[in-house]
C-alpha positions in Angstrom: 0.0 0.0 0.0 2.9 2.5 0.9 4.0 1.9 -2.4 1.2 2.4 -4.1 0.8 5.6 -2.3 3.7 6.6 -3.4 3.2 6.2 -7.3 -0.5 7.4 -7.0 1.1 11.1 -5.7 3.3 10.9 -8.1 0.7 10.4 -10.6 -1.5 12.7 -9.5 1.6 16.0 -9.2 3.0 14.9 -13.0 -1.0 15.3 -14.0 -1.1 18.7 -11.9 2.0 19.8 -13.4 1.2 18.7 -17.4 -2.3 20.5 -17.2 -1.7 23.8 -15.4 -0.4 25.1 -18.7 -2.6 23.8 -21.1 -6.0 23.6 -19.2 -8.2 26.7 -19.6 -8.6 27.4 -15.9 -11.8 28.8 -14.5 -10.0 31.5 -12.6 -8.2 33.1 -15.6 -11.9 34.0 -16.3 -12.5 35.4 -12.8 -14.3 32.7 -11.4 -12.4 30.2 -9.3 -13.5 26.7 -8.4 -14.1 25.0 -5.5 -13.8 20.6 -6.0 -16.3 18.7 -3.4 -15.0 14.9 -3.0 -17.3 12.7 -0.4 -17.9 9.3 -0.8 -21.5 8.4 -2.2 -23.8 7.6 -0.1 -23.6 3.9 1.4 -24.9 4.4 4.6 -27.6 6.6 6.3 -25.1 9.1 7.6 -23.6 9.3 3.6 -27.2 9.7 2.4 -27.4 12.5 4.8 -24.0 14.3 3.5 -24.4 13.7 -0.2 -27.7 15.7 0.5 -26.8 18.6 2.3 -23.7 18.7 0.1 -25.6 19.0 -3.2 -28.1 22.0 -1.2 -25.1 23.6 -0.1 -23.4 23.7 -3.4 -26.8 24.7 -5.4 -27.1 27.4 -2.8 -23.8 29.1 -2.7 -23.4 29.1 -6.7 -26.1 31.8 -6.3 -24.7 33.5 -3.8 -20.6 33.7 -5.1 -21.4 34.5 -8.6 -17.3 34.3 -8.8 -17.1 30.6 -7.6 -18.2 28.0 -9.4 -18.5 24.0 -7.6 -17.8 20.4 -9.5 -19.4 17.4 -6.6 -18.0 13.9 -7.6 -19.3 11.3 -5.1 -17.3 8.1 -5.0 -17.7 4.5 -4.0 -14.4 3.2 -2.8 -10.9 5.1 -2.4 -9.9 4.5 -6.1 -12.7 6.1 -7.7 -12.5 9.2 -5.4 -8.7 9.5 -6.3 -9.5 9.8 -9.6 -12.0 12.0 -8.9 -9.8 14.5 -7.5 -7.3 14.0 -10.1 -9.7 15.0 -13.0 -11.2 17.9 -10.9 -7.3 19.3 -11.2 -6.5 18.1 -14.7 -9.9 19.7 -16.3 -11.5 22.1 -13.6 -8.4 23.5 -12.5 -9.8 23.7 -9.0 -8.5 26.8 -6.8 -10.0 24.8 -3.6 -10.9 21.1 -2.3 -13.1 19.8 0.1 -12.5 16.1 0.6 -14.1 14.0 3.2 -11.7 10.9 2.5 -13.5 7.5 2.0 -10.4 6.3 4.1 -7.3 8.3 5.2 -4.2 6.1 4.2 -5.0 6.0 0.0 -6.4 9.8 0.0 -3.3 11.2 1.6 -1.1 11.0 -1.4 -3.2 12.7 -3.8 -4.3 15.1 -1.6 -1.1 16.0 -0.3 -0.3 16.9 -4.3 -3.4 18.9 -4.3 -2.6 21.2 -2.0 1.3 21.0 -3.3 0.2 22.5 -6.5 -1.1 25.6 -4.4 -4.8 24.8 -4.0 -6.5 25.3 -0.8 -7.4 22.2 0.8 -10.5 21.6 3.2 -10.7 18.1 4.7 -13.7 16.6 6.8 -14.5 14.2 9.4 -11.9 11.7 8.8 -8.3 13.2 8.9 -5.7 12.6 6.6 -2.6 9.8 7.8 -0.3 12.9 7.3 -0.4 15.6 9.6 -0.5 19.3 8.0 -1.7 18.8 4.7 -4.9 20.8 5.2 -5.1 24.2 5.4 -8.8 24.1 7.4 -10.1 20.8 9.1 -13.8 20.4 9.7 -15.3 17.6 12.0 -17.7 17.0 14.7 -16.5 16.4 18.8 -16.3 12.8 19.1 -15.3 13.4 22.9 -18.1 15.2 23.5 -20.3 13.2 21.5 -19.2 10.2 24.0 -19.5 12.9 26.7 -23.3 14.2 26.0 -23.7 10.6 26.0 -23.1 9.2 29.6 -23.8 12.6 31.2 -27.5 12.1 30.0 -27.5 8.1 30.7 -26.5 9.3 34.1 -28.9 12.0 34.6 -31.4 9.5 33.2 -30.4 6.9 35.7 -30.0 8.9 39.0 -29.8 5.3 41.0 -28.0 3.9 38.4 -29.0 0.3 36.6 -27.6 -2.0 34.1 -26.7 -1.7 30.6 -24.9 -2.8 27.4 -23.0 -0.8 25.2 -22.4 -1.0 20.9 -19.4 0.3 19.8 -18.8 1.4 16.0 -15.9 0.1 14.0 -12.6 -0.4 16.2 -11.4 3.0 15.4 -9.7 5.9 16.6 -12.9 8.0 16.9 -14.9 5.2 18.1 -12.1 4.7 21.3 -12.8 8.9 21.5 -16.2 8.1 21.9 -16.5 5.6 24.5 -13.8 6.5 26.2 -15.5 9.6 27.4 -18.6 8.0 27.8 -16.8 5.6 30.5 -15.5 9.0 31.8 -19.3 10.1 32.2 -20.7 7.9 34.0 -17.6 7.3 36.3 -19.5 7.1 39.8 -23.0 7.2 38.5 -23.8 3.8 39.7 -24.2 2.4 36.3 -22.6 -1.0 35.8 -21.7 -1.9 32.0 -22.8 -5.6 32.0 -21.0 -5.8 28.2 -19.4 -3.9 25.9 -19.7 -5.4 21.7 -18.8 -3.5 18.8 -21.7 -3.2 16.3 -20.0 -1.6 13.6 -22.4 1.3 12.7 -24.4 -1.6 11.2 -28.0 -2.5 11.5 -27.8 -6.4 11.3 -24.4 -6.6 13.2 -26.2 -4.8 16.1 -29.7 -6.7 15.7 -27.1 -10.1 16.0 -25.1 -8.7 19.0 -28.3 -7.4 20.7 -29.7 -11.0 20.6 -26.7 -12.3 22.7 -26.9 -9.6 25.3 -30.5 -10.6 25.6 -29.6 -14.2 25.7 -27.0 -13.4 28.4 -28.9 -11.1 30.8 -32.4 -11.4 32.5 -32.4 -7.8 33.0 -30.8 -4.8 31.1 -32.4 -1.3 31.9 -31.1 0.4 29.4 -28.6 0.5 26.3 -26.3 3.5 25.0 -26.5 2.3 21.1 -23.9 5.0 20.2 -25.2 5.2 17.0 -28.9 5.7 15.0 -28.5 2.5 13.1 -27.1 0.4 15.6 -29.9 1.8 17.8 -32.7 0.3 15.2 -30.9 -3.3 14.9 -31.1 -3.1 18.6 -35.1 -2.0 18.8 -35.7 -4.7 16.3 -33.9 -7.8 18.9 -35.7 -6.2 22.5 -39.2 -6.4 20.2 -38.2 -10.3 18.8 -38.0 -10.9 22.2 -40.6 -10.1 23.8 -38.2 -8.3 26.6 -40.3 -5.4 28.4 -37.0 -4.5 30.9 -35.6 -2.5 28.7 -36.6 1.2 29.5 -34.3 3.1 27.1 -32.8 3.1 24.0 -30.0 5.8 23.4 -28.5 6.3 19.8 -26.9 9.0 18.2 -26.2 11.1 15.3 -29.3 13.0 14.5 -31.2 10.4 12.1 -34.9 12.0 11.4 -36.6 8.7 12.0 -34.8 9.4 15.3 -35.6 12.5 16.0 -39.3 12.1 15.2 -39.5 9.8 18.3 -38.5 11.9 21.0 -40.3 14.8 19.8 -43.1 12.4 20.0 -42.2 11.8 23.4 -41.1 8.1 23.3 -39.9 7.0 26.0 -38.1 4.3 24.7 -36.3 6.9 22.7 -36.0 10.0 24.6 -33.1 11.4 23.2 -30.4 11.4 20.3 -27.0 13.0 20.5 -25.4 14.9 17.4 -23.2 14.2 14.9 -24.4 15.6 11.8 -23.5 15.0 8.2 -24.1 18.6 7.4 -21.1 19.5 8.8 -19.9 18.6 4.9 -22.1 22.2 4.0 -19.8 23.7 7.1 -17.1 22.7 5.3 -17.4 24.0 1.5 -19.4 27.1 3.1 -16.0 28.3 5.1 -14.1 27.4 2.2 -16.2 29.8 0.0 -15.7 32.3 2.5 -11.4 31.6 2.8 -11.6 32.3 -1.1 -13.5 35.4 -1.4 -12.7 36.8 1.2 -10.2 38.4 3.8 -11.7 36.5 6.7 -9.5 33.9 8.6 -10.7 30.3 8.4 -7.5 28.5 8.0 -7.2 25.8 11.5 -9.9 23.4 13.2 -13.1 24.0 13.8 -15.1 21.2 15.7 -18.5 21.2 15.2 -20.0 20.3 19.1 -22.3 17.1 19.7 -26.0 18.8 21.1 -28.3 16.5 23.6 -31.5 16.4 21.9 -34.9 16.4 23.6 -38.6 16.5 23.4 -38.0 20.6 23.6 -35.6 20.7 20.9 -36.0 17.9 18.4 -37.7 19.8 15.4 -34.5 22.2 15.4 -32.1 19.3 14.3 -35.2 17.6 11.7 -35.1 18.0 7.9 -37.6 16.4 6.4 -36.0 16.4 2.9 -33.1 14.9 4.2 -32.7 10.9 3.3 -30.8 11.2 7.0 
């Protein structure tokens, strides 16, 4: 992989070089471009990305009448490297926002991106090198974990028993439940198991079944995450368990945000993590371009408890999210 790394940013720098003098860039017209790489969408929390993406784009072409946007979505790591070498080769881009499909292959070609003197924006999931970006856009997965266990606990005032999913054995999932574990340090809760679910439906649903198998009484599970969360609902209703009292996901799904504005009880909250932090993203970028403003750095978008009170604020209907 290292060396295929290494080829592809060469590729990608001998492609940047050969074009800038015979592609007719945008900006030599006055109008500069901004390139939008994100992965299509394969999941819920894509779905939700790809559409606030293509809003944000349709809505700042009308507002920067000197910027214009090219959106490639991509379906594995290849595809969105060659997505970001054609936005150079016939766009010319002045700008990229990337939200890598995974860190280690997108480095290389991103890395010659912003090489060649194009502003780079990257989202979510970081780059392997550090430095490469000149702005970095992602949510708080410490205080996602955190907003977590301080409401389980507040929830649970004499504490209880529960299970917990964890995502995909990553770096952001250990942020995540690491402060969770902080939160509830001395609460009285006792974490009768701890699986990873993977951010999937039926890997939760399977996982679920076990704990339920296992234990005679759980009062309450911290899901972590809107789709684990339904694989889990789906397991508690096959079984016919009524000891379950709570359900806590997280993310900001609108099937999940309809419940507690409902007033659910079995789904009484939902933590954020939203996918339109991608129209955070090319929005600052816009700005950085057309303006003197600084935006260059890190800017963390915070995780927000939501409630019966506050639901309808994080719910778009339009959104496949």
């Amino acid at each position: 992989m290292k060396h295929t790394s290494t080829f592809i940013a060469a590729a990608v720098a001998a492609t940047i070089t050969a074009t800038l003098g015979s592609v007719a860039l945008a900006s030599d017209l006055g109008v500069k471009v901004i390139g939008v790489s994100i992965p299509a969408a394969t999941h819920g929390w894509a779905g939700g990305m790809n559409f606030h993406a293509q809003q944000t784009v349709e809505r700042l072409e009308k507002v920067y009448p000197g910027l214009d946007f090219v959106l490639s979505t991509a379906s594995d790591p290849g595809t969105q490297v060659n997505d970001i070498e054609d936005m150079v080769a016939v766009r010319g881009i002045d700008a990229l926002v990337v939200l890598p499909f995974e860190s280690d292959p997108l480095t290389p070609p991103v890395q010659a991106v912003a090489e060649s003197g194009a502003w780079v924006t990257v989202v979510d999931r970081g780059l392997s090198v550090a430095g490469i970006e000149d702005l970095y856009v992602a949510g708080d997965n410490t205080g996602f974990g955190q907003v977590s266990g301080q409401y389980m606990a507040s929830k649970m005032p004499e504490g209880g028993d529960i299970v917990v999913f964890r995502g995909i054995p990553t770096t952001i999932d250990n942020e995540r439940v690491d402060a969770f574990k902080a939160a509830i340090d001395g609460s009285g809760i006792n974490v009768l198991a701890m699986e990873h679910g993977n951010w999937n439906r039926d890997d939760s649903f399977t996982v679920m079944e076990d704990f339920l198998s296992k234990y005679a009484k759980i009062d309450a599970v911290w899901a972590s995450d809107d789709d684990m969360a339904i694989g889990v609902l789906a397991a508690i209703e096959a079984a016919g368990r009524d000891d379950v009292k709570f359900v806590l996901g997280g993310a900001g799904m609108k099937e999940m945000i309809k419940r507690p504005a409902a007033g659910d009880a079995m789904i009484p909250a939902n933590v954020t993590y939203p996918p339109s932090m991608i129209a955070t993203a090319i929005e600052l970028t816009a700005v950085g371009l057309t303006s003197n403003a600084p935006v260059s750095g890190t800017f963390t978008i915070g995780s927000v408890l939501v409630t019966k009170e506050n639901a309808m604020a994080f719910y778009y209907a339009d959104s496949p999210f």
